[in-house]
Each structure stands twice: as C-alpha cells, then as structure tokens.
C-alpha positions as CSV (number, residue, x, y, z in Angstrom):
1,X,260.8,185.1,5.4
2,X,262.4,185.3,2.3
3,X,261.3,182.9,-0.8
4,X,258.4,181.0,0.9
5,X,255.1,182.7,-0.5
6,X,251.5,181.6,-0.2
7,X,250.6,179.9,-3.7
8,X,247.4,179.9,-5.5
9,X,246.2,183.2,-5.5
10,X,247.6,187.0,-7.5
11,X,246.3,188.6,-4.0
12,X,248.8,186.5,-1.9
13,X,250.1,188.4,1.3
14,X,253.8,187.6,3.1
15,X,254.0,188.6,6.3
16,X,258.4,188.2,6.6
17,X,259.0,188.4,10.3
18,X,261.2,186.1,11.4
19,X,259.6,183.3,9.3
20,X,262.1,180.6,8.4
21,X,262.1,179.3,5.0
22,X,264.9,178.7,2.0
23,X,265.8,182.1,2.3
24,X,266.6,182.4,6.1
25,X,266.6,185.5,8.2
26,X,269.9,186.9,8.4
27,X,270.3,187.6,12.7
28,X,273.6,188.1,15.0
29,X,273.3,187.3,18.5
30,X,276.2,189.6,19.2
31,X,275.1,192.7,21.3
32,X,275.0,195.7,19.6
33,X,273.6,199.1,20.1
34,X,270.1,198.3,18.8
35,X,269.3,196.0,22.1
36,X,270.6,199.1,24.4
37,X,267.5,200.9,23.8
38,X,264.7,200.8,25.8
39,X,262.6,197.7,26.7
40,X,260.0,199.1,27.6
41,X,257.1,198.4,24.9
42,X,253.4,200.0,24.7
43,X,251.0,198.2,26.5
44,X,247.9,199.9,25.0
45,X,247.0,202.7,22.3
46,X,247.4,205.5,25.3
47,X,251.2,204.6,25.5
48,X,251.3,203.6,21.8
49,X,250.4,207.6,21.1
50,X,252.7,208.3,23.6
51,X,255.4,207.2,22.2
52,X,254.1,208.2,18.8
53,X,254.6,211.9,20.3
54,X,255.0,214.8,17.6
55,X,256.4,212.7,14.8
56,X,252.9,211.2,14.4
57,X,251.5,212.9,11.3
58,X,249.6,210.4,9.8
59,X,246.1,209.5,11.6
60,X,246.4,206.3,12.7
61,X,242.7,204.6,13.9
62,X,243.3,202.2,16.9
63,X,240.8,199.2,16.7
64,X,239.6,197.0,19.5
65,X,239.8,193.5,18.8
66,X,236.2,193.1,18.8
67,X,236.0,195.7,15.6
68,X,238.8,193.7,13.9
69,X,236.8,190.1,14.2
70,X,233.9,192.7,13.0
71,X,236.2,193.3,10.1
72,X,237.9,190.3,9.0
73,X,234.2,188.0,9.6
74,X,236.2,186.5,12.7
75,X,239.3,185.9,11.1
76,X,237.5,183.3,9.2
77,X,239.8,181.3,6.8
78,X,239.4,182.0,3.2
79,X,239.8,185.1,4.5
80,X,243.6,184.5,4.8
81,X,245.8,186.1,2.2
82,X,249.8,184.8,3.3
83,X,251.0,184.0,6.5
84,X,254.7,183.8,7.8
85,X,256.5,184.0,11.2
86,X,254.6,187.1,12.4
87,X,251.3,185.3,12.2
88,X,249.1,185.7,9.6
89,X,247.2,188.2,7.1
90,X,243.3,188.5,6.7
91,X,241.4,190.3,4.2
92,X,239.0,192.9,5.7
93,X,236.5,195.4,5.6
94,X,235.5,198.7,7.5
95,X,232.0,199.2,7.0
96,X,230.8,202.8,7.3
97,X,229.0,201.8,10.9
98,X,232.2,200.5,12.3
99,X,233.6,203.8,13.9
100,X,231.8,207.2,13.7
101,X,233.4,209.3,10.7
102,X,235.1,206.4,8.8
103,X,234.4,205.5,4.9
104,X,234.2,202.0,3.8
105,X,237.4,200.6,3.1
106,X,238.7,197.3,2.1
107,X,241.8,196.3,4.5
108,X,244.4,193.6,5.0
109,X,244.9,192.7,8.6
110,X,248.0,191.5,9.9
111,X,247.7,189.0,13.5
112,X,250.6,189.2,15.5
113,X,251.0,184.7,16.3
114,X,250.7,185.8,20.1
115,X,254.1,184.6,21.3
116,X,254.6,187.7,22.5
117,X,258.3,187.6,21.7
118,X,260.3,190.5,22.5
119,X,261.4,191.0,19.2
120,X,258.3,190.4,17.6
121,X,256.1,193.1,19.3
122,X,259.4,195.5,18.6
123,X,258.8,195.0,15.1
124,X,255.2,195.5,15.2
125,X,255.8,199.1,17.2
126,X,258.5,200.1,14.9
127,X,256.3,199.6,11.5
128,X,253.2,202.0,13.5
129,X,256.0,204.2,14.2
130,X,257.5,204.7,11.0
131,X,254.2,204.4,8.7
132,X,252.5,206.8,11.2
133,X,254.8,209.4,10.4
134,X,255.9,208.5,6.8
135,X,253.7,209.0,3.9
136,X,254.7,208.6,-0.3
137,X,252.6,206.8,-3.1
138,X,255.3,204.6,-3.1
139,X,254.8,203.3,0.6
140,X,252.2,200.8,1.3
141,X,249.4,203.2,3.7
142,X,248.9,201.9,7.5
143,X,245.2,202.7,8.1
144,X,245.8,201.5,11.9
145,X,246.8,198.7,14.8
146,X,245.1,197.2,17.8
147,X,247.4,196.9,21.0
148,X,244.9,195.3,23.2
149,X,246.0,192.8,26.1
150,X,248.5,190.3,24.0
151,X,247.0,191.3,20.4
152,X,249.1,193.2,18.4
153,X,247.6,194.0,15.2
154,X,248.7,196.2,11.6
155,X,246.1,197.3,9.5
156,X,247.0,198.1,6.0
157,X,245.6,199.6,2.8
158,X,244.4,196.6,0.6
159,X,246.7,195.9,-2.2
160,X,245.3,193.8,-4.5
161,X,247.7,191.9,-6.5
162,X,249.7,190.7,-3.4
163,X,253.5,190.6,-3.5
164,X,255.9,191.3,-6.4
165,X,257.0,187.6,-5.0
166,X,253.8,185.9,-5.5
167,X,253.4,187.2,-9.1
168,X,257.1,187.0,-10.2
169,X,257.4,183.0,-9.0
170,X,254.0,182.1,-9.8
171,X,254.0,179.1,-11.0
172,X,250.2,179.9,-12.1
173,X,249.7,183.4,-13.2
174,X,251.1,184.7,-16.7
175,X,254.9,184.9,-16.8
176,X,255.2,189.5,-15.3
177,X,256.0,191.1,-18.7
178,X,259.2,192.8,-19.5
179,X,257.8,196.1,-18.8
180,X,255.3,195.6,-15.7
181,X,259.2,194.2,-14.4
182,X,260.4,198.1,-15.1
183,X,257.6,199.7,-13.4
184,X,257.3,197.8,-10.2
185,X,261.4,198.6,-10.5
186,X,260.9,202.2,-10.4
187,X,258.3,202.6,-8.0
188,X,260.3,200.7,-5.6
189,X,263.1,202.5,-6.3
190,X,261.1,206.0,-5.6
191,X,259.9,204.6,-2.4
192,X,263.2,203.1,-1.5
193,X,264.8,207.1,-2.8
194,X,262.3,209.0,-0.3
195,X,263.3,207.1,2.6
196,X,267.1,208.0,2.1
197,X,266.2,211.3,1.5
198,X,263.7,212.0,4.4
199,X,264.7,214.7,6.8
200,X,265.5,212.1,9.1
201,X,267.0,209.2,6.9
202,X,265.7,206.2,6.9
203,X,266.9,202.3,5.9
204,X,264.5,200.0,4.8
205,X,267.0,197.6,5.9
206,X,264.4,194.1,4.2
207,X,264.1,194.8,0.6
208,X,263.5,192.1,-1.3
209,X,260.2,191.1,-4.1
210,X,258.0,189.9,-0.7
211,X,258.2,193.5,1.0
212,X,257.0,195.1,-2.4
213,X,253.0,194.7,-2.3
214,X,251.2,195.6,-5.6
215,X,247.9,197.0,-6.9
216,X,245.6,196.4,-9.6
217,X,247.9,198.6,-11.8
218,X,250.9,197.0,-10.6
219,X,251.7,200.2,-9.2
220,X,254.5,199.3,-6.1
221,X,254.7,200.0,-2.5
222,X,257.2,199.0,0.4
223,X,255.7,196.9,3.3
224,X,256.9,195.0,6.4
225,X,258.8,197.8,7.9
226,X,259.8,196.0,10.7
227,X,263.7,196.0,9.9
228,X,264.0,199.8,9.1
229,X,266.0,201.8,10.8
230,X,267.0,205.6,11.3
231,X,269.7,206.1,9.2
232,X,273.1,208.2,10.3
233,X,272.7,211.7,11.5
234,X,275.4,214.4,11.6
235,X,279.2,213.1,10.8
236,X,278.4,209.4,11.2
237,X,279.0,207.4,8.2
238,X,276.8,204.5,9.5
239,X,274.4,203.2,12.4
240,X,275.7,199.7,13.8
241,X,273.0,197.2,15.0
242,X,271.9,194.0,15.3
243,X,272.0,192.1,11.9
244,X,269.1,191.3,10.7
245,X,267.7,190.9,6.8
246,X,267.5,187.6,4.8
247,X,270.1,185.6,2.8
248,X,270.5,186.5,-0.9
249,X,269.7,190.1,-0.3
250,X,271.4,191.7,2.5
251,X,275.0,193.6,1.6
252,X,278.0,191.6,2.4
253,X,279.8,194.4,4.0
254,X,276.4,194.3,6.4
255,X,276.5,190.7,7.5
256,X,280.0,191.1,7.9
257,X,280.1,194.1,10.3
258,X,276.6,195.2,11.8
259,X,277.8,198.9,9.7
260,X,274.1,199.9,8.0
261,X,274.2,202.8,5.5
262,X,271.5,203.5,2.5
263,X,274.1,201.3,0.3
264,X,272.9,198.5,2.1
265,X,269.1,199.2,0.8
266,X,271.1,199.8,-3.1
267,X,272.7,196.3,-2.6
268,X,269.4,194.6,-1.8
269,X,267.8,196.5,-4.6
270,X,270.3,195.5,-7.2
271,X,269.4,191.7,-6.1
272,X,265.9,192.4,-7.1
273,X,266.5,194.1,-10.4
274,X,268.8,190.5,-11.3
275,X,265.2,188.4,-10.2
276,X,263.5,190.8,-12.6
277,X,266.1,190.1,-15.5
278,X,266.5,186.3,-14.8
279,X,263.1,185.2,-12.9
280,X,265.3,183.6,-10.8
281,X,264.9,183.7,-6.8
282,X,267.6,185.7,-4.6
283,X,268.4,182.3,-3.0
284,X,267.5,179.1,-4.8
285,X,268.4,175.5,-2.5
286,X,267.2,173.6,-5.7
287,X,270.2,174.8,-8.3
288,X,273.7,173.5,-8.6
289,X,275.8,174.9,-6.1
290,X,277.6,177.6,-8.4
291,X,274.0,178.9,-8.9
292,X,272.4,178.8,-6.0
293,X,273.0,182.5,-4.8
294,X,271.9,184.9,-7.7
295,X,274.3,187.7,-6.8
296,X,277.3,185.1,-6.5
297,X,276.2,183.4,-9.9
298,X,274.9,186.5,-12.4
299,X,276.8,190.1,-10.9
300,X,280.2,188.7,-13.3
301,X,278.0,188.3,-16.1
302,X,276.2,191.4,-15.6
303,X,278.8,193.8,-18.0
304,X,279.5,191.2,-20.7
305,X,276.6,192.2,-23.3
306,X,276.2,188.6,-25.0
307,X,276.4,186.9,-21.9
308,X,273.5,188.8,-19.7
309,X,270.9,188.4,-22.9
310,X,272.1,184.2,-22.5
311,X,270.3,184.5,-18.6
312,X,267.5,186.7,-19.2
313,X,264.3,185.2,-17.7
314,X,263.3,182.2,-20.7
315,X,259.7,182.8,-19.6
316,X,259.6,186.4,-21.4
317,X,259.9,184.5,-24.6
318,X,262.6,187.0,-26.1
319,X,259.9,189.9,-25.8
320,X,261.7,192.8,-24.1
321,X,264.4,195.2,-25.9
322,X,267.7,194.6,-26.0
323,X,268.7,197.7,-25.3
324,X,266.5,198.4,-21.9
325,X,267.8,195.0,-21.0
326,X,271.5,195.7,-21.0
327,X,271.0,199.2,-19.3
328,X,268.7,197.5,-16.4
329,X,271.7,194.4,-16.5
330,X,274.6,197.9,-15.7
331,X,272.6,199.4,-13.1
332,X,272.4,196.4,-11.2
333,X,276.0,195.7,-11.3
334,X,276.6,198.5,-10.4
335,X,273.8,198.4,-7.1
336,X,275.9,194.9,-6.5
337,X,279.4,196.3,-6.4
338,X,281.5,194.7,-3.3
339,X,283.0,198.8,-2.3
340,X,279.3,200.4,-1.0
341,X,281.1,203.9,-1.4
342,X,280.9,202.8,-5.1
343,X,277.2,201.9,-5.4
344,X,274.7,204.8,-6.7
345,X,272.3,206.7,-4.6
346,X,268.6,205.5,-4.8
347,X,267.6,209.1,-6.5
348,X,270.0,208.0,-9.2
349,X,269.1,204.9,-9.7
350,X,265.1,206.3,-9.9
351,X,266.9,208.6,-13.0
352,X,268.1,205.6,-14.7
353,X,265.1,204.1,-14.3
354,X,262.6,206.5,-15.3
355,X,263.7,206.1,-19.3
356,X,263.5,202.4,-19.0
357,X,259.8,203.1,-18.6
358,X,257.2,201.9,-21.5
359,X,253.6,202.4,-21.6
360,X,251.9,199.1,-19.9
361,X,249.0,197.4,-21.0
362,X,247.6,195.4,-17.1
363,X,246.9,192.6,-18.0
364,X,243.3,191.4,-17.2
365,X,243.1,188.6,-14.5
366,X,240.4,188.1,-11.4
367,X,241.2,189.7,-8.0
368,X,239.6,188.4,-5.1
C-alpha cells in the first residue's frame, strides 16, 4: 500500500491491503489485544448477517459469484481500475435484470487474490461491517460483498475520478488546483470528523491520499476500511492493537506503542494536507535522505511564513493565495505536533477548513 498507484488513467483504483510498495505497511508481530478476538470468520452471507446483527443499518445486497462475472463482463481486463495486495478492482455494472428490485448502477468491484490469509479475509469482514452500519456523504457507499466458497468480494459505489493519489501524482493529468486541494481537504476531514464523533467512535486508523476516492466533482470519500477500529469507550484514553498503517503517515507515538486514539487519524491527516501544499509524497525513496519523509523534512518549516511559500508545490505555478496557504501550512503543524493531547479534534480542523473553501471550477477531462 502506500505510494504505488495504477498510472494512466484519472479513474485509477488502489486497493491498500497489505500491498508492499515504497511506502510499506507499518505491522508488529507482537501480540496484542486485536488477535485475542475471535477467529472464527463468516463462511457465507447467512453468518456474514449474523454477525452483522442489529448494527446492520445499511442494506447490503449479497452477490453470487456468478452475478459478479455478470457484472464486471467476467472480470475481463480493461475492466481493471488499480490493484494492490488485496487483489484487484474491476469496473462493473448492475443491470436492472440482475436481482429483482435493483436499479442500474455502475460499481467498482473489489477480488479478494484468494490467499485466503487470515488477515486478509479479517479485513474484508471488518470493511462490510463498518460500511453496513456507517453512512455520511463523506464515506465512500458499500452497495454489497460476495462470501461464496473462497471468494471474498466488496462492492462499492463507482467513484469516478479514482484516488486523491492517482490525480495528485499524476504524472499525466493537469497539476490538482490550489482549491480542488482545499476541497478534497475538507470533505475528508468531515468524513474523517463523523467517524470520531459516531455514537460508537471510530478510527480510520489508514488515512492517507490512496484511501480518499473521488467523483466527478472531486467531491471526497474515505475507502479501504480495513484498518479501522472502534475507538475507546468509557474512561479509556486509547484501544491498544496490533500496529498496522503505512510509513510516512501513521503517528509516531502509534508505531511506538500500539496506543490508538482519534489523534492518530489528526496526525495522518496533517501528512496529507503537507502533500497538498508541497505535491510531494508522504514517503519518497527517490529524495536525499533529509527529504525523504515529508513530515521529518517540512513540519519545522511549517510556522516560518517565508519559508513554507519556498516549498509550496512548483506545479501550481504561484496560483493559490498566500494567505489560505499559510493558514492550511498552521493547521497542519499543528495536526503534526509530536504531544497527540496537543493536536486538534477533526470537528475543528473541518471549522478551519470550511473558510479556506473557494468556489471550484472542475476541470473538464474524459472519465472512463
């Protein structure tokens, strides 16, 4: 996962599970609470509803595999929009005679690989549990799965400009303007904001620019929930797990002790508000050493006016204001400060945000 995206198309899909790249997966083999819960996964939809139980408030549709070949043209190849370690993502669509009472809808269609690895199929159950009971403009909309024999399957809502990675790096597509950059920023940060403030928290636990899918109106949604995790309940200040993100983004008070809180989503967010500023990646192999980690390199510069307009992103051409700029530059210092107790809430952040906003012209390019 991480900075690997598929190239070459505005409509490019990540699928980040476990997929090894520049920006590796950030795991513990220490034993921690997480692995003392059950291991006993759904073998079929009848114990996928089961487990589902009375937080299940969205209407989830659970496809055969037949349907989904049906869907995708038998997962034929130009269908495929991005790919990673969970398998790979096909573009779909329901047709009104698929199931009795559905409308035509355009999908994407994410393929479990088939190892059938433990943690893989754990990640797959956590994403229909948390999207089948979750539901905000700001979250991307599971339409269904398929848990038939070894196939475990996601069905999404199409989104059809791809990843906020895809069109940020694109080495193709026309440089994300200055305020397109704020937008995406506060959606996420609303989607990010309604988690933490759920009646039962919840931590996104993998933001980053590949877990932020967009549509034609560059409008933002979180995906891959595969990582999330309930958040603290009562007097606990945190829930202690496995650790798990990627490189560049996770909180370093996270990696260092397994302790998750909503500060460790704020951390991650304040890494993707410095690759909106400086078009840089969270993690970048290629760069001298001093620059290689975005957060290590930019956070010092981040409150020194002159300096943060001397590594704004050279592809905006000097088109953005000042102003908007230095205010964006303070919020994510302060989403990056080393004392979590120190960072702002998410519902603050979207405040900050929301006067940032400008009106934005889309610009017109082809979807497929």
């Amino acid at each position: 996962m991480g900075n690997c995206w598929f190239r070459g198309s505005p409509s490019s899909y990540r699928v980040s599970s476990n997929a090894k790249s520049e920006c590796q997966k950030v795991e513990n083999p220490l034993v921690k609470e997480e692995e003392k819960e059950g291991s006993k996964l759904p073998s079929n939809p009848e114990e996928v509803e089961d487990l589902r139980g009375t937080t299940a408030t969205n209407l989830l549709i659970a496809f055969t595999f037949d349907e989904l070949k049906a869907i995708t043209g038998n997962f034929r190849q130009d269908y495929v929009l991005g790919g990673g370690g969970f398998g790979s993502v096909f573009k779909g669509f329901v047709t009104q005679d698929l199931k009795e009472g559905l409308q035509p809808l355009q999908v994407a269609v994410k393929v479990h690989d088939g190892d059938n690895s433990f943690q893989g199929h754990r990640e797959w159950l956590t994403e229909v549990i948390f999207l089948g009971q979750l539901s905000h403009p700001n979250l991307v909309k599971l339409v269904g799965y398929c848990c038939e024999d070894e196939h475990r399957v996601l069905i999404y809502e199409f989104m059809a400009r791809g990843s906020v990675e895809s069109n940020l790096f694109s080495r193709v597509l026309l440089p994300l303007p200055w305020s397109i950059r704020m937008k995406i920023a506060f959606g996420a940060a609303k989607g990010l904001a309604f988690l933490h403030e759920a009646e039962k928290p919840v931590i996104f636990r993998d933001f980053k620019t590949s877990n932020i899918l967009l549509d034609q109106d560059y409008n933002a949604k979180l995906s891959d929930f595969g990582l999330a995790k309930d958040g603290p309940v009562g007097d606990k200040s945190h829930v202690s797990t496995r650790i798990m993100g990627t490189y560049g983004y996770a909180a370093p008070e996270y990696i260092m002790t397994g302790h998750l809180t909503a500060m460790s989503d704020v951390y991650s967010f304040g890494v993707v508000l410095l690759e909106f500023l400086t078009g840089r990646k969270s993690l970048d192999k290629s760069r001298p050493v001093r620059e290689q980690t975005l957060a290590d390199w930019a956070a010092p510069l981040l409150s020194q006016k002159k300096k943060v307009l001397s590594i704004i992103d050279p592809r905006l051409g000097g088109d953005y204001p000042e102003k908007a700029v230095q205010k964006t530059a303070m919020l994510a210092y302060h989403c990056l400060d080393r004392n979590p107790k120190a960072r702002p809430l998410m519902r603050d952040i979207v405040e900050s945000l929301e006067p940032l906003q400008e009106a934005v012209e889309v610009p017109i390019s082809s979807i497929s």
